[in-house]
C-alpha positions in Angstrom: 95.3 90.0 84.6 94.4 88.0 87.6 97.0 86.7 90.1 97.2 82.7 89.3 96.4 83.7 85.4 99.7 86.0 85.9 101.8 83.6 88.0 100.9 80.9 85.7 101.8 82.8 82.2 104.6 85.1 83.4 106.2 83.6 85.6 107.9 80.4 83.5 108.9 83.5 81.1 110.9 85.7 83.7 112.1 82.4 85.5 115.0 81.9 83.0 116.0 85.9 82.8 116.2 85.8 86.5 118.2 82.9 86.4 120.4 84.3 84.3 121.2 87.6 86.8 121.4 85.1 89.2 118.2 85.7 91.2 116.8 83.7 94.2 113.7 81.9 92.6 112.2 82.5 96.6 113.5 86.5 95.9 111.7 86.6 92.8 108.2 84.8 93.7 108.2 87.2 96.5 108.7 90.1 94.4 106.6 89.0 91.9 103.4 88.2 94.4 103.6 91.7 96.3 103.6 93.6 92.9 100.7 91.7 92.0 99.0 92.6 95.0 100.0 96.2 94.6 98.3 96.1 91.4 94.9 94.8 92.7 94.9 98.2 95.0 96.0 100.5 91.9 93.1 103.0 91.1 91.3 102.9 88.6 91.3 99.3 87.9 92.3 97.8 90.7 90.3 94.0 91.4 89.9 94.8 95.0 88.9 98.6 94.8 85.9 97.4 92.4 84.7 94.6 94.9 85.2 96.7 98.2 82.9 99.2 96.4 80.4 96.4 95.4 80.4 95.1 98.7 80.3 97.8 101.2 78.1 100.0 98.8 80.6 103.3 98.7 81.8 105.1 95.5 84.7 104.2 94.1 86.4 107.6 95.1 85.9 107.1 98.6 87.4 103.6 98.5 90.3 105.2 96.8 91.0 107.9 99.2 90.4 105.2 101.9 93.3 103.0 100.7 96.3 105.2 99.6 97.9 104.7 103.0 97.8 101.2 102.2 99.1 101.3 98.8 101.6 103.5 100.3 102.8 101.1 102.7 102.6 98.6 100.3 104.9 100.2 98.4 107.5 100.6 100.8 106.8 96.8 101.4 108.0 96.7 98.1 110.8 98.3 98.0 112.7 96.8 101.2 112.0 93.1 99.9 113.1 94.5 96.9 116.5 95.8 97.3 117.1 93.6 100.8 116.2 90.5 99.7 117.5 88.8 103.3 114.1 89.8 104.1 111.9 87.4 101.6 114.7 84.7 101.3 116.8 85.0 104.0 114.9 83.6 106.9 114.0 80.4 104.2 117.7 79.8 103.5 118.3 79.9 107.4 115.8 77.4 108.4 117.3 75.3 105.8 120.4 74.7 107.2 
């Protein structure tokens, strides 16, 4: 599913389960919009795999190979804002005061 055709179906169906575990609307968009991203760089139907191989002319495996570090990181990205979520809604909270 494409990102805004994702945010704009799921989204106002998790909303009210994540209010009802008492999760940070900010928390959960940011969650939400780095899994999606994740997603796009998932082999073998990854969005931006197929137009990196369109556009720079390379197979599909070598694009692959080329961006498991990135997915890697990615996934760590995911994790920490995750399980620390000072780190997607902490700094908005702040700024707010």
């Amino acid at each position: 599913m494409d990102i805004f055709s994702a945010i704009f179906v799921v989204v106002p169906l998790i909303l009210p389960v994540a209010a009802a575990f008492q999760i940070d609307p900010l928390h959960l968009g940011a969650i939400f919009l780095i899994n999606l991203e994740l997603g796009y760089l998932t082999p073998p139907v990854g969005m931006n795999l197929f137009l990196a191989s369109y556009r720079f002319n390379k197979p599909m495996p070598q694009i692959t190979r080329a961006v498991l570090p990135f997915m890697l990181v990615q996934l760590a990205a995911v994790l920490l804002v995750t399980f620390v979520p000072w780190l997607s809604a902490g700094f908005a909270h702040w700024w707010a005061q």
